[in-house]
KEVOVO-94180 format. One line per 4 residues: number of its first residue (from 0); for each residue x, y, z of N, C-alpha, C. Coordinates in steps of 0.2 Angstrom, whole numbers, plus 2048, in hexadecimal, padded with zeros to 3 digits. Atoms other than C-alpha are relative to their C-alpha. Example, Ala and Ser with C-alpha at 12.3 -4.5 7.8 and 13.67 -1.06 7.14 Angstrom:
0 = 804/7FA/800/83E/7EA/827/804/806/800 ~ 7FC/7FA/7FF/844/7FB/824/7FC/805/803
end
This chain:
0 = 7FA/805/800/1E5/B22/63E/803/800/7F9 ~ 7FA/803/807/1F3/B1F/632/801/7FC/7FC ~ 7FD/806/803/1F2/B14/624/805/800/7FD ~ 7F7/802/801/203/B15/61D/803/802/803
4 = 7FA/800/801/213/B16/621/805/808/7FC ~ 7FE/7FB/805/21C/B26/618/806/7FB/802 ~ 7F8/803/7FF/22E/B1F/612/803/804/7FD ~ 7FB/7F9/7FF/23D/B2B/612/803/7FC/7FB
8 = 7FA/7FE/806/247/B30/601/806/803/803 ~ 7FB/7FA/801/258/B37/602/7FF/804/7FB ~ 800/7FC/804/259/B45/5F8/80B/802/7FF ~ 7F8/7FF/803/26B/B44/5EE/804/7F9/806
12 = 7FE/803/7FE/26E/B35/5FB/802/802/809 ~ 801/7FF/7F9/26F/B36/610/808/805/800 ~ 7F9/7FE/801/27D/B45/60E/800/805/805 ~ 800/7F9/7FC/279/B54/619/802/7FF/809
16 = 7FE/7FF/7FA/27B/B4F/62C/809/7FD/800 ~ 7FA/802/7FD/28D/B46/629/804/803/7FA ~ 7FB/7FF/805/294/B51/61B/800/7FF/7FB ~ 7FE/803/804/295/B46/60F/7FC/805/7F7
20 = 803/7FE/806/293/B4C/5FC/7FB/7FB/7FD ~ 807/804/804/284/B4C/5F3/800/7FF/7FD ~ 7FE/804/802/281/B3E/5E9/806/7FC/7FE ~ 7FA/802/801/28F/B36/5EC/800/7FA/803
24 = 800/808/7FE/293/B23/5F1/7FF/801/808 ~ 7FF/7FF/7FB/295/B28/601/7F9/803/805 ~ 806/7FE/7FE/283/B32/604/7FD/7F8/7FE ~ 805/805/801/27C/B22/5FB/800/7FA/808
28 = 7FD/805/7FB/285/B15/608/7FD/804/806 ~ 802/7FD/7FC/27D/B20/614/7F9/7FE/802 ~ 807/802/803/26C/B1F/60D/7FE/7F9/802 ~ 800/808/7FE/26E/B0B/60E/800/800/809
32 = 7FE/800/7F8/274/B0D/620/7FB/803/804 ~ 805/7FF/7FD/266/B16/625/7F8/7FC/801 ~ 805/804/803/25A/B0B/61D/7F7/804/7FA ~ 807/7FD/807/250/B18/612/7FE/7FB/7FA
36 = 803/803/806/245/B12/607/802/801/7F7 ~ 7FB/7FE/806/24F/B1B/5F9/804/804/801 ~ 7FC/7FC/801/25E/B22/5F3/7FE/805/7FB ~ 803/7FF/803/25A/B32/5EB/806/801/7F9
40 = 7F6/7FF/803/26A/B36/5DA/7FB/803/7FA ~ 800/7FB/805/26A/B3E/5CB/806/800/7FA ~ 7FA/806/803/273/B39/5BB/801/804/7F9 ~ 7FE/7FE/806/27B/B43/5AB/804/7FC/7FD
44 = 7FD/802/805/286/B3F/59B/805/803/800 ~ 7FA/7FA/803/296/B43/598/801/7FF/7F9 ~ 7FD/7FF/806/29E/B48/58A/800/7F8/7FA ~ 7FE/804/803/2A4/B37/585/7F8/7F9/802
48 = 802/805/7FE/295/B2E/58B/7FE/7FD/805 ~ 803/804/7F9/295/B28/59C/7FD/804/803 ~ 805/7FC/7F9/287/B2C/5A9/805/801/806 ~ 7FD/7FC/7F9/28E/B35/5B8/7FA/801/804
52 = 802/800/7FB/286/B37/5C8/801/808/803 ~ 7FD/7F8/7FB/284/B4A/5CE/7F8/805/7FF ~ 80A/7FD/800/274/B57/5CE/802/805/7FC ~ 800/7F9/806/27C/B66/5C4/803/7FD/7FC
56 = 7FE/803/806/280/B65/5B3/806/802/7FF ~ 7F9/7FF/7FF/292/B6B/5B8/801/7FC/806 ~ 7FB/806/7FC/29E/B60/5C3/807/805/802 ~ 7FB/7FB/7FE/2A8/B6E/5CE/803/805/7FA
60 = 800/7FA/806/2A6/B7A/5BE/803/7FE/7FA ~ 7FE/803/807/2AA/B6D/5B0/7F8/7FF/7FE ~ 805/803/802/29B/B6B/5A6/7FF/7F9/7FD ~ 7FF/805/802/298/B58/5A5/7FE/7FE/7FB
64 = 804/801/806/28E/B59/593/808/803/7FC ~ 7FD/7FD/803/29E/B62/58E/809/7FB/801 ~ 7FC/804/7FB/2AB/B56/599/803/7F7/7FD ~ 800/80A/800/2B2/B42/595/7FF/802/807
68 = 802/805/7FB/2B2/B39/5A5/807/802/802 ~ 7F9/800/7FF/2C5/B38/5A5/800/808/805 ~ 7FE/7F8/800/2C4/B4D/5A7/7FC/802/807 ~ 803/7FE/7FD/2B7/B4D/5B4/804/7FB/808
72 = 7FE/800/7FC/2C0/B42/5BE/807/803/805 ~ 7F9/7FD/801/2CF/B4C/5BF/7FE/807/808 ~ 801/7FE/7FC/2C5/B56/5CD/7FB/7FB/806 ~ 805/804/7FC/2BC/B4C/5DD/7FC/804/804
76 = 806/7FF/7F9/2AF/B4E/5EA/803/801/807 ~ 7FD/7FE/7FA/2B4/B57/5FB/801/7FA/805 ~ 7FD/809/7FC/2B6/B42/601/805/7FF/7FD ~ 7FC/803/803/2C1/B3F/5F6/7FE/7FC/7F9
80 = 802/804/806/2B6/B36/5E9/800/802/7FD ~ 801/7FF/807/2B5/B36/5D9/7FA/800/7FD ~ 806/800/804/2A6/B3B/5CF/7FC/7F9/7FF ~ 804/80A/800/29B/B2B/5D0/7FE/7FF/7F8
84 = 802/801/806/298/B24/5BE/7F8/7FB/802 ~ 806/805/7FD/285/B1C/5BF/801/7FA/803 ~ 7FF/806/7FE/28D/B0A/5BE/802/800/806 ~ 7FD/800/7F6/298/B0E/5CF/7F9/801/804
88 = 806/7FD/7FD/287/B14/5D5/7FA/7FA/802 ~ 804/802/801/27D/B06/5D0/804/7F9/805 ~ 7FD/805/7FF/289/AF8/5D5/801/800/809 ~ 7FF/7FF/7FA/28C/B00/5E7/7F8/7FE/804
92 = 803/801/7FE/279/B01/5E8/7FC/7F7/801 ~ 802/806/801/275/AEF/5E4/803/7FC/803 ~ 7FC/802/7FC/280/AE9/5F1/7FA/800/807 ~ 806/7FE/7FD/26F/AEC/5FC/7F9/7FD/7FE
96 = 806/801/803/25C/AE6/5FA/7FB/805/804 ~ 808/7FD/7FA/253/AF3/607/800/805/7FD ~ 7FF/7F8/802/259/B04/5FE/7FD/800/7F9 ~ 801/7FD/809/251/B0B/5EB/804/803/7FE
100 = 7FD/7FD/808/25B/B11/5DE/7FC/807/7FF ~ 805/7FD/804/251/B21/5DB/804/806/7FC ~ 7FA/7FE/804/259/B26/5CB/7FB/808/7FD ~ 803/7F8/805/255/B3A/5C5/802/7FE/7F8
104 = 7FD/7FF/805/258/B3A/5B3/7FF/809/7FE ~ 800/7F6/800/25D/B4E/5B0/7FD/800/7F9 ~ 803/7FD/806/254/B58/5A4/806/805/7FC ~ 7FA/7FE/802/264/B5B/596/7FC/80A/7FD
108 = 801/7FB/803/264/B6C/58D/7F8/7FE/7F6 ~ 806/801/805/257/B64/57F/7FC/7F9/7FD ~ 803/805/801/24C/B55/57C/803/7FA/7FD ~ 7FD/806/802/256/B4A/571/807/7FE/805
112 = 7FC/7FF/7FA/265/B4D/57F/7FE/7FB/806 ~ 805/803/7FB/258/B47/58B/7FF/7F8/800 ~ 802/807/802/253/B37/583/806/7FC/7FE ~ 7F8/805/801/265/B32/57F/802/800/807
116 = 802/802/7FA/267/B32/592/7FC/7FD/803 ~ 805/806/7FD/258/B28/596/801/7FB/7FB ~ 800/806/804/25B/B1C/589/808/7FD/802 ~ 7F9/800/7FD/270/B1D/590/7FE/7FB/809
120 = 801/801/7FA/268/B19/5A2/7FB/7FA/800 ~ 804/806/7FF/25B/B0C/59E/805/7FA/7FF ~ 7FA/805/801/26B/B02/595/804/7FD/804 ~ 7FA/802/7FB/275/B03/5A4/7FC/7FE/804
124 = 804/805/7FA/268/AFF/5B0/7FE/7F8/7FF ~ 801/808/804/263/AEE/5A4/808/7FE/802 ~ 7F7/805/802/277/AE8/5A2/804/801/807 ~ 7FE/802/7FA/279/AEC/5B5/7FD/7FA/804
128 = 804/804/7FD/26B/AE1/5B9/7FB/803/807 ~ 801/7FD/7FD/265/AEF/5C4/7F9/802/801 ~ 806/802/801/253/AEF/5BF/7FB/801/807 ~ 803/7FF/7FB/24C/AED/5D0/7FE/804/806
132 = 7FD/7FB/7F8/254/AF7/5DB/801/808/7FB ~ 7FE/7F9/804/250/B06/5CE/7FB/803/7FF ~ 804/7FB/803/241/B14/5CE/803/804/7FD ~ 7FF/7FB/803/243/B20/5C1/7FB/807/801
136 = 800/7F7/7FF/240/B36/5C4/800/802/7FC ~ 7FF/7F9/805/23F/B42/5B7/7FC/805/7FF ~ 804/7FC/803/239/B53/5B3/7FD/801/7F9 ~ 801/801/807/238/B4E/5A1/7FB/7F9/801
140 = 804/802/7FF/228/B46/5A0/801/7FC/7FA ~ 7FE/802/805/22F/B40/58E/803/7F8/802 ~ 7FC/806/7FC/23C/B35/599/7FF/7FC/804 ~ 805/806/7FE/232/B2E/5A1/7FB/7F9/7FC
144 = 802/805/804/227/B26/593/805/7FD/7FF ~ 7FB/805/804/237/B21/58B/802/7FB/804 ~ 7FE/806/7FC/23A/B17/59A/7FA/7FA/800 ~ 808/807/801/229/B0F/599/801/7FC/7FB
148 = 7FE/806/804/22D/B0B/589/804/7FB/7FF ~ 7FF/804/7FE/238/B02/58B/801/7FA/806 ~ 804/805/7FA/232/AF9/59C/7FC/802/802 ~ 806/800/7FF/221/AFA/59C/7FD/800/808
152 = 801/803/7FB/223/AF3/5AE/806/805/807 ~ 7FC/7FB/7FC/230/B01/5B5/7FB/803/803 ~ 801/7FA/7FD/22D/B0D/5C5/800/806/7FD ~ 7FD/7FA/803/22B/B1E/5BE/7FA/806/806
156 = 804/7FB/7FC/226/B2D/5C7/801/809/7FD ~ 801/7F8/801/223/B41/5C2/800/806/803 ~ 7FD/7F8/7FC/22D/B4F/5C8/7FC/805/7FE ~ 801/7F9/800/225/B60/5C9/7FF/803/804
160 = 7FE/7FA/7FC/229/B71/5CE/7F8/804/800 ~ 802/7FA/7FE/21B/B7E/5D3/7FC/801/7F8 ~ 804/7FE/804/20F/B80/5C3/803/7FA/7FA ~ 7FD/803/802/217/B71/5B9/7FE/7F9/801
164 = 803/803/7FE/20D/B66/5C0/7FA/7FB/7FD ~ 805/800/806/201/B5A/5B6/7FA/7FB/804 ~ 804/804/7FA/1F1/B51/5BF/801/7F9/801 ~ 7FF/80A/7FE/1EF/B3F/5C5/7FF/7FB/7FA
168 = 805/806/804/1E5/B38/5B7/806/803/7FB ~ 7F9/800/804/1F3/B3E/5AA/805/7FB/800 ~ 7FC/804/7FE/1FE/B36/5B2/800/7F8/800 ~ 804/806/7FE/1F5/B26/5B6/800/7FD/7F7
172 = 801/800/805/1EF/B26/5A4/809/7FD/7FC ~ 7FA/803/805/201/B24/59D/806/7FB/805 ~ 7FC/804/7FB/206/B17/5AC/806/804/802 ~ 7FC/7FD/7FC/211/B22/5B5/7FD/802/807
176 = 803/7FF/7FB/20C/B1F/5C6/800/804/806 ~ 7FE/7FA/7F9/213/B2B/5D3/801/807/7FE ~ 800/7F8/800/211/B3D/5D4/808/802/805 ~ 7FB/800/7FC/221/B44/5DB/801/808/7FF
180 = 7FF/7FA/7FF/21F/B55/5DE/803/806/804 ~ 801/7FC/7FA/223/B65/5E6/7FE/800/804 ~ 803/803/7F9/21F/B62/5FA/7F8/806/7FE ~ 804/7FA/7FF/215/B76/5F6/7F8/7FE/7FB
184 = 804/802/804/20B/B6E/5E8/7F8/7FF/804 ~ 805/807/7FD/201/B61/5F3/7FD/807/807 ~ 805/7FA/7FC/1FB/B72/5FE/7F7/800/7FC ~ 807/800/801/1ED/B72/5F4/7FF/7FD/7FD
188 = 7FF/806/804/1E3/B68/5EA/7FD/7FA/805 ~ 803/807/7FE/1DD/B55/5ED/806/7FC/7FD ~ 7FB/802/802/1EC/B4E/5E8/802/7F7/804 ~ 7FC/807/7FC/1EF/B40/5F6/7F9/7FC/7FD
192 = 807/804/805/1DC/B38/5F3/801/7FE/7FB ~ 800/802/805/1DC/B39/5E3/806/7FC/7FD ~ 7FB/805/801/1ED/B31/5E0/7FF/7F9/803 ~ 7FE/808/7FC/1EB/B23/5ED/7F9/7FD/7FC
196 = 805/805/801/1D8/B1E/5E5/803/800/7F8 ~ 7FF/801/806/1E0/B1E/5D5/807/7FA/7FE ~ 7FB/806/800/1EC/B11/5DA/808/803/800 ~ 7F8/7FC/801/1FC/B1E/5DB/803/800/807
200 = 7FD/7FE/7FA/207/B23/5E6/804/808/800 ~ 800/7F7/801/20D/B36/5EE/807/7FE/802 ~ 7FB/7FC/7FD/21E/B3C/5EF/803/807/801 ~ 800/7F9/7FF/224/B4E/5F7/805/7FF/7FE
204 = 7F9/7FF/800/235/B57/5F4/7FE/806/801 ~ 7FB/803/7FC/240/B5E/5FA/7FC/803/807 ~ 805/7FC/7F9/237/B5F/60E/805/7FE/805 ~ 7FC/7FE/7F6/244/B64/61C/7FC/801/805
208 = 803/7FE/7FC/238/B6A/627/7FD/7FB/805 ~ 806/804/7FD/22F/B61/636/7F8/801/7FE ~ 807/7FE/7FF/21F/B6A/636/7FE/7FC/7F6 ~ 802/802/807/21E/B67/620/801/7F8/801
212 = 7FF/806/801/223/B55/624/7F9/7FE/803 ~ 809/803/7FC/213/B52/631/7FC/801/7FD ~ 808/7FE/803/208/B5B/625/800/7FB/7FC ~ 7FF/804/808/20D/B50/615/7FD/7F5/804
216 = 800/804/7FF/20E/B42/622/7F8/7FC/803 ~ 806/7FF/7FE/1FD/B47/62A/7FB/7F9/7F8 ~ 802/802/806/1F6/B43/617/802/7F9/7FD ~ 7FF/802/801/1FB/B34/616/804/7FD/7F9
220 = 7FB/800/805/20A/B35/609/804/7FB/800 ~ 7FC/808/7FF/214/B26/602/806/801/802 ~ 7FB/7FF/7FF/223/B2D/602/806/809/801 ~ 7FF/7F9/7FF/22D/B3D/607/809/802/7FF
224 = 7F9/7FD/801/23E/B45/5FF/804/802/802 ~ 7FF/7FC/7FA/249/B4C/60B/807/7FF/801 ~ 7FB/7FF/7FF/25A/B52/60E/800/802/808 ~ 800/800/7F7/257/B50/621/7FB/7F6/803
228 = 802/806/7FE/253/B3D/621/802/7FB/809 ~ 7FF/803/7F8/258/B39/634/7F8/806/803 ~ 806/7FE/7FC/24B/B47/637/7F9/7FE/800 ~ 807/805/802/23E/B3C/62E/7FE/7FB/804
232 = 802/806/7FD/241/B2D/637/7FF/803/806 ~ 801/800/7FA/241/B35/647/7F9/804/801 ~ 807/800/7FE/22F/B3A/645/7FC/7FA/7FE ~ 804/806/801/22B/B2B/63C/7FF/7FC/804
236 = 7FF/804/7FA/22F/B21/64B/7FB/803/808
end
């Protein structure tokens, strides 16, 4: 029998069955509408400083590190929108209490880059009052401590790819509680066990598939990242 529950991420926000562009106000609103347990988003710097909302480090082949804000809006989103700045993003989703915030912070081209985005994004989370409604992602295991530092009491969780992967007690060890892996990782290994008796929690990415969804589900996994979230719930149910 099943003791938990698996609960459904969007991955860039609920975007692929109606079109809508990735991470954009529009997938997020979607996200909420569905009632996912998260929205999933992705967050750079531009030029002049503001966070923007997008998953590449170029915005329709402007580079956003290279960009103001002004320049980047000068192009939109196949809807019509305009590059989301984190604050539109955070303010749309705060308008909700059922949906998360699940904020990526990207890995810049090099470590000080890095940390001036995680210190840029923990500011705008504090001064929005958004706080609650905000787990923090990263491949930068760096930007994740610096979010600790800063609020000891923050969601944080540990993206890795296929051999970039660090074990439970690691993790555990520097209170980063969730593993957030590739779905392919958790093939081998004692990853679910050992996470759930270590007081953690499991999340896959990116898992399209039925069949990988029932496996991870079998496993009793907490949560599942997915660019096919209506096909989640309809096995969930």
């Amino acid at each position: 029998m099943k003791n938990k529950i698996t609960r459904v991420i969007a991955h860039r926000g609920a975007f692929k069955k109606n079109n809508f562009p990735e991470n954009s106000i529009a997938s997020l609103k979607e996200a909420i509408r569905l009632k996912c347990y998260g929205s999933e988003f992705d967050v750079h710097l531009t030029k002049d400083h503001i966070i923007v909302v997008n998953h590449d480090d170029d915005f329709l082949g402007m580079p956003i590190a290279l960009s103001t804000y002004a320049e980047l809006r000068q192009k939109t989103l196949h809807n019509g929108e305009h590059l989301p700045t984190l604050e539109d993003y955070l303010k749309e989703g705060m308008k909700q209490n059922e949906t998360k915030l699940i904020l990526e912070i990207k890995v810049a081209p090099n470590l000080p880059a890095t940390l001036q985005l995680t210190d840029a994004v923990f500011e705008m989370v504090q001064r929005s009052g958004a706080g609650p409604w905000i787990e923090y992602i990263s491949f930068s295991y760096e930007a994740l401590l610096r979010i600790l530092h800063h609020d000891p009491a923050a969601k944080t969780a540990f993206l890795a790819e296929i051999d970039d992967e660090l074990p439970v007690e690691t993790l555990k060890r520097d209170h980063i509680l969730q593993l957030d892996y590739d779905y392919k990782i958790y093939q081998e290994g004692d990853w679910f066990n050992s996470a759930h008796q270590s007081g953690m929690t499991v999340n896959a990415w990116t898992v399209n598939e039925k069949a990988d969804m029932l496996a991870l589900m079998a496993n009793d996994i907490d949560f599942i990242t997915t660019n096919e979230p209506e096909l989640l719930f309809s096995l969930l149910s």
